[in-house]
N, C-alpha and C positions, 0 to 999 in steps of 0.2 A: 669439750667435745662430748657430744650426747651417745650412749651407747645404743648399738643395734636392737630391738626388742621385736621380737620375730611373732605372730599371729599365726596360725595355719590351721583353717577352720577343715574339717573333712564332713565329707554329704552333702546334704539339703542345706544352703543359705535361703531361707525360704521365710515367707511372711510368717509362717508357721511356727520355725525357729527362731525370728530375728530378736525376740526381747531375750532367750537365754542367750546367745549368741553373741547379743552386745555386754552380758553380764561376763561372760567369760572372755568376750577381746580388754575389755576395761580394764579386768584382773589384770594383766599383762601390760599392759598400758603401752600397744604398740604402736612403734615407727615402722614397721611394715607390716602388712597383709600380705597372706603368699596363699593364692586362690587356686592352685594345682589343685588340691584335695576335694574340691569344690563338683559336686557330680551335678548338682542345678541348683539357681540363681533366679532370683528374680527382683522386681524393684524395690522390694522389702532389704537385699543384699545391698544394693546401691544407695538406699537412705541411710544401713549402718554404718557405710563407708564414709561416709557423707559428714555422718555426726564425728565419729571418729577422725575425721582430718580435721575438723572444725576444734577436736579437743587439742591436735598437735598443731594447731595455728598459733592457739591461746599460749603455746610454749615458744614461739617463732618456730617450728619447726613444717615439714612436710608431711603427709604418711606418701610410702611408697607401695605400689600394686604390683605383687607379682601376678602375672598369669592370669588376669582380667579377661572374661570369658567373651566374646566377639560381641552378643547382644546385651551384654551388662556394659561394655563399653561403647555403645552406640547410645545407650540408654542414658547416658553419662555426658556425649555429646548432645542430644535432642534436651536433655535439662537443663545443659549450659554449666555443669558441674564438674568435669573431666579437667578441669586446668588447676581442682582441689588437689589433684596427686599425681606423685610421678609413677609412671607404669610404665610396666617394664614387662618382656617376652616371658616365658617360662624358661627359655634355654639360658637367660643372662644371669 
């Protein structure tokens, strides 16, 4: 059984921040992202996610999305990518 490893970026998920930002989810090496902290998002946020579920594939695993912000998960459906993770409300 693989333990919980929790992500929680705060601010800007932004093209601006995305190369520190994957340097610092790696560190962690998480099974979930928890995107409350999150003040804006953009497709730069959605490609790190992206890569990141792709590393917990290569383990058979999932990543799970807390709190996936309405137009990062639209952005998610129109790419055909949203079935890479489980997402979940903020209140769950």
């Amino acid at each position: 059984m693989s333990e919980l490893a929790v992500w929680a970026p705060q601010g800007a998920l932004t093209f601006e921040t995305a190369t520190s930002s994957l340097d610092q989810a790696r560190a962690v090496r998480p099974t979930c992202v928890d995107l409350t902290g999150v003040s804006e998002a953009d497709s730069a946020a959605l490609a790190l996610l992206v890569a990141l579920a792709r590393e917990q594939a290569g383990h058979d695993r999932r990543l799970s999305i807390k709190a996936m912000p309405e137009g990062m998960a639209a952005l998610a459906d129109l790419y055909g990518v949203a079935d890479l993770f489980d997402i979940s409300a903020s209140d769950e």
